[in-house]
Structure formats: C-alpha cells, structure tokens
N, C-alpha and C positions, 0 to 999 in steps of 0.2 A: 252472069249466072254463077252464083256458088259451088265450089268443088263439091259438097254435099249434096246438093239439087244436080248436081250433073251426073253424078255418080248412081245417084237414085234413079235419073229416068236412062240412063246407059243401060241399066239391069232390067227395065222396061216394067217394074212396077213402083207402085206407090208405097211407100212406108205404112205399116201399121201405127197408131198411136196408142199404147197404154198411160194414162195419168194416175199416179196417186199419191190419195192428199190425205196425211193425218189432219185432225182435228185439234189444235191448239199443240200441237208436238215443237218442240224447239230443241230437242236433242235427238242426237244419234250416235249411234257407236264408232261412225268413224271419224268423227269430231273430236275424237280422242276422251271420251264419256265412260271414264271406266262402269260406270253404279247405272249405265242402260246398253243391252246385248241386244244390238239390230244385226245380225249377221248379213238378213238379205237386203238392207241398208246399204252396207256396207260392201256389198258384193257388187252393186249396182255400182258404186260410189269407183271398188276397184278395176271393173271391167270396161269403165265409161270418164264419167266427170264430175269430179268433185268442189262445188259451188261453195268459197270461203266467204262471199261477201256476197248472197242473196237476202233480198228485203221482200217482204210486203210493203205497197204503198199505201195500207190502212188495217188496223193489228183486230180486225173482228170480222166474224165469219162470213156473214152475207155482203159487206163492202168489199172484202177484200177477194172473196171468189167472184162477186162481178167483173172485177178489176182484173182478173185473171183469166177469165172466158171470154173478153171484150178487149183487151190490150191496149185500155184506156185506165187514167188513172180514176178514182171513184169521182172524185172532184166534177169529172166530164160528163157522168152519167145521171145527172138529174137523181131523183129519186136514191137510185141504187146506192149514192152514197151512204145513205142512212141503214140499220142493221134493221130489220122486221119492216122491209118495205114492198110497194108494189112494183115490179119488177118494167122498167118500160118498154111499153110495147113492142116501139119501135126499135131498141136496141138487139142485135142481131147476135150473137154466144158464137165460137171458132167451133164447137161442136155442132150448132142447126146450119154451119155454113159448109161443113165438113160432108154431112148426112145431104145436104142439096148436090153436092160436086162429088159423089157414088160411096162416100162412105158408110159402113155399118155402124149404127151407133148404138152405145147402149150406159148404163151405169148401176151401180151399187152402192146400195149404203144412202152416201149425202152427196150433194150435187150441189147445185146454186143453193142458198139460203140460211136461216132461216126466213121467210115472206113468201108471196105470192106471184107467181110467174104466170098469167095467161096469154092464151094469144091474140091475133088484133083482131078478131072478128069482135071479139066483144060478148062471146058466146059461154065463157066459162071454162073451156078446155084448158088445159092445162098444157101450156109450152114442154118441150122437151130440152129445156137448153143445156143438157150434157145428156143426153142420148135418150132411151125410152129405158125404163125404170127395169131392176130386174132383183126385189126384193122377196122376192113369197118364200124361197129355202131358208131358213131358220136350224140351228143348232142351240145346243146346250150352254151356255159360255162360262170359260171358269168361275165367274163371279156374278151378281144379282146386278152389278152396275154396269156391267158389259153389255154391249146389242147384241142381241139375239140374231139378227142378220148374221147368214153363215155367208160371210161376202164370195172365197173362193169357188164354192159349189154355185153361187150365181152368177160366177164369171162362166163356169162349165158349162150353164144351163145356155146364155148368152152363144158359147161356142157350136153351142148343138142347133141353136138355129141360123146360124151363120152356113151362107153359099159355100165357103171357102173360096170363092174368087173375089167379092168385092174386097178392100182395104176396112182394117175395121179402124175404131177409137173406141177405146174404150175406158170410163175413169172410175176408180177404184176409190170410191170416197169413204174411208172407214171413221165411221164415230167416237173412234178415240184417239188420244186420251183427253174428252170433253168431260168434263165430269157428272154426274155425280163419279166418287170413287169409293170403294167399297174399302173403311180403313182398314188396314195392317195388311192387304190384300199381297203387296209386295213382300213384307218379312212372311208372313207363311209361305209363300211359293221359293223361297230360300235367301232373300236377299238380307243384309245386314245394315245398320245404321250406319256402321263405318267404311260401306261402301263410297259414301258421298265424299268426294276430296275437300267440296267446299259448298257452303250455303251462301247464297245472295247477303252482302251486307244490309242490306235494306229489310228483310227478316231479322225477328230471334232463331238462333242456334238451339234447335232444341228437339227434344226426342221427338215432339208432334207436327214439326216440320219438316224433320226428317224424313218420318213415317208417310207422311203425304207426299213428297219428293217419291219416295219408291214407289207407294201406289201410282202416281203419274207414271214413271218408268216402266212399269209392269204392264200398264195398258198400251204404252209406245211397242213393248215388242211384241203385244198381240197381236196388234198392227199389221209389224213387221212377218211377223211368221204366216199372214194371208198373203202380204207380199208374197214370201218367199212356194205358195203355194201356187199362186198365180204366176210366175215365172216357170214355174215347173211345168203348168202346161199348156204355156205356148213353147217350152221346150218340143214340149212329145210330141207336137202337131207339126213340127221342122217352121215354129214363125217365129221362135223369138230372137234371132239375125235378126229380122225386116222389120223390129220394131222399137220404135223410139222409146222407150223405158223413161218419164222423167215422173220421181218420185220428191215429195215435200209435204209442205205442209200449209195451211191458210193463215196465220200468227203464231206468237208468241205463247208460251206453257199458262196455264190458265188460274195464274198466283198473281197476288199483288201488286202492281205496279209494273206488269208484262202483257200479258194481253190487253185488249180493250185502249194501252195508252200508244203514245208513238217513242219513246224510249226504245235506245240500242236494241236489248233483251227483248222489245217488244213485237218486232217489226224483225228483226234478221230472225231469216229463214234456215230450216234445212235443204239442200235441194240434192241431187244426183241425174247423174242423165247416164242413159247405155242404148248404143246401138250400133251390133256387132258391122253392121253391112256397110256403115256411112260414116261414123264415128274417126277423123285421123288421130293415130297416136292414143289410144285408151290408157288410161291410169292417169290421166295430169290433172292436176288442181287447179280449178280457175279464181284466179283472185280479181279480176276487174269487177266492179259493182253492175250485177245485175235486180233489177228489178222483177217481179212478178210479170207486169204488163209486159214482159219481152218472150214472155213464152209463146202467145198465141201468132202474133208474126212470124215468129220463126217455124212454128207447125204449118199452117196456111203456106210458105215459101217451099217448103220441103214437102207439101203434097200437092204440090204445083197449080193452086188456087191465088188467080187471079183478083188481087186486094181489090181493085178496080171494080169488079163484075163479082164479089163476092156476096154482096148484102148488106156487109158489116160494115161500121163507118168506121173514118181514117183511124189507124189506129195511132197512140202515142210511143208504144214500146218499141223497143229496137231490135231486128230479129240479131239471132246469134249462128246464125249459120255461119260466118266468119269462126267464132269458136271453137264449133264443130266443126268444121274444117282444118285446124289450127293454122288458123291465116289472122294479118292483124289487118283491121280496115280502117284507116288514117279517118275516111269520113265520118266515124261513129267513136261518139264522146260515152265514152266508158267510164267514167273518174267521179259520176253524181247519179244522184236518186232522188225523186219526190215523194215524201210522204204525207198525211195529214189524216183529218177524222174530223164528220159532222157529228149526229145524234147515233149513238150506239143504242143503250139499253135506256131505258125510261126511268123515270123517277127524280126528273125535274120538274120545279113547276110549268105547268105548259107544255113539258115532253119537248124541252128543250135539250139541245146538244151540248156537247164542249167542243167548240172549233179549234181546228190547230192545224197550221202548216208547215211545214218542216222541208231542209234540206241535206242529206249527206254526200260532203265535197272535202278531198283533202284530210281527211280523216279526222273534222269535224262535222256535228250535227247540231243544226242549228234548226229550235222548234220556236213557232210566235204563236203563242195563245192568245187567241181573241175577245174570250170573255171572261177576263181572270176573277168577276166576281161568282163565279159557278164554281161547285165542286167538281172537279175532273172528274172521280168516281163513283157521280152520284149523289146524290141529298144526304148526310147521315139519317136524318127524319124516315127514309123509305129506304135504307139498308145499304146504301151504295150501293146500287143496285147495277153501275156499269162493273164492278167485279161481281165474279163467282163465291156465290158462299163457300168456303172451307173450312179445314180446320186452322190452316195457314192464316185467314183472312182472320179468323176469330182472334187468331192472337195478336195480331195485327191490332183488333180496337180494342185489346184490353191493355195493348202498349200507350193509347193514347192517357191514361189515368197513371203512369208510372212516368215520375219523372224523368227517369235513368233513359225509359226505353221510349217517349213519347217523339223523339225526333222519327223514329221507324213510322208510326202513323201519319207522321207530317209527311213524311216520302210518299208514301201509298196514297191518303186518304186527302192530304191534308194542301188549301188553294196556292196556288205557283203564279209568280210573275207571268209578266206580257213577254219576255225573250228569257230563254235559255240557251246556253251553247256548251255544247260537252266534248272536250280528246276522247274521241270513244278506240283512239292506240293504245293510252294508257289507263282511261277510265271509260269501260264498257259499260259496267253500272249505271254511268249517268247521276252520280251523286253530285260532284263540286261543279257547280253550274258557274263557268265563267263570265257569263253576260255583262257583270260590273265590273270586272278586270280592261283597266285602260288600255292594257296592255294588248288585248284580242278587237279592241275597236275596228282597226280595219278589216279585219277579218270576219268580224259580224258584218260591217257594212258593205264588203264586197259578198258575202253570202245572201246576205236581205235582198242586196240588186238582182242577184241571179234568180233566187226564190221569186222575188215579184216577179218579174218579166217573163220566165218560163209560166209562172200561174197565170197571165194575162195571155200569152201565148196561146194556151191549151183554154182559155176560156174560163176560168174561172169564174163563177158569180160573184163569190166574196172577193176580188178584186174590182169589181164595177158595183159594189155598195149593196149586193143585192144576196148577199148570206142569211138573209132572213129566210128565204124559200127555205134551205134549206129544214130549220123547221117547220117549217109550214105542209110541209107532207104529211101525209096522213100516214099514223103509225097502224099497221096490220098486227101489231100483239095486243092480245086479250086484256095484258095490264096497262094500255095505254091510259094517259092522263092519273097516271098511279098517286102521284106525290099530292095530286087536287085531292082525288078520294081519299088518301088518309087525312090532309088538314080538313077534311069533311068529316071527320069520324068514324071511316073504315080501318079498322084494323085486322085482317085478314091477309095474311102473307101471300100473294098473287102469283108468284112460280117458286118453282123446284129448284132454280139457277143460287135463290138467296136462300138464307136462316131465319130463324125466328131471333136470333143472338144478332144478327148483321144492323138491328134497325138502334141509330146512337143517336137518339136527338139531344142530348145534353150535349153534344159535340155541338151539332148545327144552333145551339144558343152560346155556348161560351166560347165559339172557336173565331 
C-alpha cells in the first residue's frame, strides 16, 4: 500500500477528485511563459506538483481524452482512437467506474469528445463517461468566441446538490483556448506583441502571428481564472485539503504543426497536481516522463477501487502514487512514453488517417510514419483540414508560393519520411530530423525494438497487419467522406474548424 493510500484511509475518508482540462492549452505561467498569466495554474503548480515532462499519447481531442479516462493508450481502444468516433460500448471511463464505487459525479463544459458515447443497451441514452452534465448557467463572456458556459457557477450548482458526505469527481472541461479566436482579442484586453520572447521557428515572425499567439494566451487565462474560481469554493466548503487538484490540458496549442501531429510541442502537456492532505513535500517539480494514461490508475488507487472488480479493463498507465508520496519505485520504468495517431479530422480520400507511432526514451523521440504517401495535415484540395483554420495557418500556405519562406509549409503542411528522430534536449521543435545520420543508427534501432514490442505487447492492430480497421470505422462528423464530395463537385466549406482561404489544390498537384 502507498503512503498516499494509507494516509487517505488513516483519515477514514476518501479523496475528492477535481480534473481540469484546457482545450488545446500548451502553456502556463509557471512554465516560465512570461506573454500567459495563469496565477491559479500556477498556485496549483506551487502548493502541489509541478509536471516538466507530461505527454499526451495522441495530440487531438476525443483520442486523447479517451486515453485519459481509460488509462489505455488510444492504440488499445478500438474505435476511440480515431477523433469524431463512436465511443465503445464496452469500454468502461475511471469516472462511470468512480460514480459505481459511491462517487458523486458530475462535469462542465467538455468531457469525452468530440463523437458519440452511448450506452450498451442500445437504446440511445447517452453515457455519462465524466459524470452527468451540468451546463444550463451561462454568462456573458469577454468575447463572441468564448463559450458562453459559465463553468464556475455550474460547479456551484453541482455543489448544491451534492449530500456533502459522498466523495465527489468532478472535471472542469473548459473550451478553451479551442478556437475559433476572436482577433486582437489579446492586445485589447492589454497585452503587447512584445510580450512573446519567441515565435516557433516553423512559423513567420510576424505581427499576425503574434497577434494570434495572445489571442490563444488570453483564452488560456480565462481558463485559468474559472479555475481559480473553482478553488475558491471548495475552499469555503472546508474540501479543498481532501481534494486531488490535477489540472492540464488534452494536446498541444491549436497552430501548425502542434496539435493534431505527434511532435515534441505537440503532445507535452501542461500538468499540475495539489493535494493539501496527501501530497509529501509540495512545491517539487517532477521531471520523470509521465504520460496521460497514468493519471486514471493513480485516481482509482487513491480512492481505493479495486482495478480487479472495477469494470474497467487492464489498464496500460502507471499509477504515481509513488510520486505523490515522494518515494522512488525501482519496479516502474519512468525514462519512456508512447505516442501515436490513427484518423483525426477527415478530408482524405476515403476518410483515411495518418498513422504514426512514436517513442520518447532518453531524450530522443522517435516517430515511424506508416503512410508517407498521405498528407499529415490533410489533403491541400479540402483545406488541411487535420489543422485549425487561422490566421497563423493562412500564413502558413501563403509561405508555401515564396521561395524564401516555403521550407515553413513543408514543416507544417508538407509529406515526411517513414522514420524521424529528434534531440527534443536540444531541439524541442523537432526540425533537424536525424533518421539518416549514421551516426544515431543504434539508437534508432534500439528505440524501433522497444516501440515494436511494447505495441505488440499492448495489442496493437497495426502491429499484426491489421491498421486497416482502423479506418474502416465509421466517422460520426457530418463532413465525413469530405475530400470524395469535393472531387465530386462540392464546394461548400463543411465546418467552422477550416477557411474558405485553407483549400490549396495547386499544392496537392505540384507538391
């Protein structure tokens, strides 16, 4: 038993659990991000644990919060790995398994998704895999692009029908900073261009980069400051002691060549954890590599549910109650991570994916792309449609027609070898791809060993020749088989997510 779990049922109750998860968020202020102000990021960060090397195991929304309620990597979840999918029946969320073993559950905002979660009757109902919804309060929000969801007052409303003796969970899923983003939103509310120390090398430096850069930071601390509301009052209720605080995010910031891929920038996470009652030693920084998938074992451990008898199947993640305890556990290999991605956003032919599976070991990341004749980001013909329109991405494909700047598109937009391997010590960016350096030979080949054998381990289909399922799932968005209906003659831009500017088929013929 963990000094954590001992210490919890010594007090003779169960932890509370708060989660919350920004929406495409990859910065915080205590990450030392002068140009974003998360105070109650960062309060968390100071009173608890501060996570240097958290990943996602797949950098898009509804894969990678599977992957996080399940404490499997998506790989293992059939279906769930794909973004706009039908959620499997069978698979069981650490929240429905929580709310079975006497928790109160409940959520805000965003939860699993985007797709479809029912349950296994077959009846239509709607699963609750992060608690029962508690959206109806609505506010005014600074801006036209912010949700209207007043998240904190439907934590309140949640608190008013709470026993006050069951244990709650509760996840705090704010929708930002997802975009759309309302421009200049950031310089009016006072921020400056020269706030930003540095721009991605893989962008242009420029004022409209810039400017989107704050707009994202501005909706990160609105975020923040419902955090910082939501802390306040389980202050005044005497529960925020007994309650496990772990705040983050689901991927990578929602710009070129960061979310949606598995790149460094695209996949490390923010994370924080606080928990006055259980917590040894608060303020330390945790640098071992964790993954997402290690949060739900470690919650399920510390509310003393039986993995066994719980519902949920084996999980893959590793709990950290060793961390939280500040104990080191010789049995659990800390030093790697798995990542990968099937089908995200559509607009391949067929509503095909880009497969990739990746390893970080050693402070190298090694990614093998499966089907290098696919655009990573989508068809230029249907807009790239696995990135977010922006103003960032616009510049993006107007860099591919300038000579000077056209290597920037090739990073973002533009198809990638079958192996890449990047120093993400010295190069976080993920630019100088060593895979043809002789010199990293064994060290791609002992990382490819390890990558295989853990993906056959855990089951992998595209290890047993069978990656084809993976598209073969049926896509739940409305623009599925997108890139068929426009070589059919459709031309009607199909969501909010792209531009009318993002569709470059002179790319997809001369590239």
């Amino acid at each position: 038993m963990s000094q954590a779990v001992a210490a919890t049922q010594t007090k003779g109750k169960r932890p509370n659990i708060l989660i919350c998860m920004a929406d495409d968020a990859a910065h915080m202020g205590a990450y030392d991000n002068r140009w974003v102000n998360t105070p109650n990021f960062d309060r968390v960060a100071r009173e608890g644990l501060l996570f240097r090397n958290a990943f996602t195991c797949n950098s898009k929304s509804a894969p990678s919060r599977a992957s996080f309620i399940t404490g499997r990597n998506s790989w293992q979840l059939r279906e769930a790995a794909n973004h706009w999918c039908e959620f499997p029946r069978d698979i069981m969320s650490f929240p429905e398994a929580l709310q079975l073993n006497g928790y109160f559950t409940g959520y805000t905002g965003k939860g699993w998704g985007p797709g479809i979660a029912t349950d296994s009757l077959g009846n239509g109902n709607d699963r609750l895999l992060t608690g029962r919804p508690y959206n109806d309060i609505t506010c005014t929000p600074p801006t036209k692009q912010i949700n209207a969801i007043d998240y904190s007052a439907n934590f309140a409303q949640f608190l008013k029908e709470w026993d006050g003796e069951q244990p709650i969970c509760f996840w705090y899923g704010a929708r930002e900073p997802h975009r759309k983003y309302e421009y200049g939103s950031g310089i009016r509310a006072g921020k400056s261009l020269t706030d930003i120390d540095s721009v991605p090398s893989y962008w242009p430096d420029n004022e409209t980069v810039r400017t989107d850069m704050l707009d994202y930071a501005y909706e990160i601390e609105y975020f923040d400051r419902h955090l910082g509301n939501i802390l306040a009052q389980l202050d005044s209720i005497g529960q925020l002691d007994n309650t496990i605080v772990i705040v983050t995010s689901d991927n990578g910031m929602p710009f070129p060549r960061c979310k949606g891929q598995e790149y460094y920038q695209a996949s490390h996470l923010p994370m924080a954890m606080m928990w006055h009652d259980g917590l040894k030693h608060p303020g330390r920084e945790v640098n071992e590599i964790i993954s997402q998938i290690d949060i739900a074992p470690t919650l399920m451990e510390l509310a003393g549910v039986d993995p066994v008898n719980s519902g949920m199947l084996p999980v893959t993640g590793r709990s950290m109650t060793d961390i939280i305890a500040d104990k080191t556990n010789p049995k659990v290999d800390r030093g790697y991570m798995m990542l990968g991605k099937e089908r995200h956003d559509v607009g391949r032919p067929d509503d095909q994916g880009y497969p990739i599976r990746g390893i970080v070991r050693d402070g190298y990341l090694l990614l093998r792309n499966y089907a290098t004749d696919r655009w990573p980001s989508g068809n230029p013909s249907t807009g790239y449609m696995d990135t977010d329109g922006s103003p960032t991405k616009t510049e993006i494909i107007k860099a591919r027609l300038d000579s000077a700047s056209h290597y920037l598109w090739n990073l973002s937009m533009g198809k990638r070898p079958e192996l890449e391997l990047y120093d993400i010590k010295s190069d976080a960016e993920c630019i100088n791809n060593l895979a043809d350096n002789p010199d990293m030979a064994e060290i791609i080949t002992r990382l490819n060993r390890e990558m295989t054998e853990r993906l056959i381990d855990e089951g992998d289909p595209r290890m047993f020749g069978e990656g084809h399922l993976f598209d073969q799932y049926p896509s739940m968005n409305k623009s599925h088989m997108y890139w068929n209906r426009v070589n059919a003659g459709e031309k009607k831009v199909p969501h909010p997510w792209i531009s009318k500017t993002d569709f470059d088929p002179a790319a997809e013929q001369s590239e």
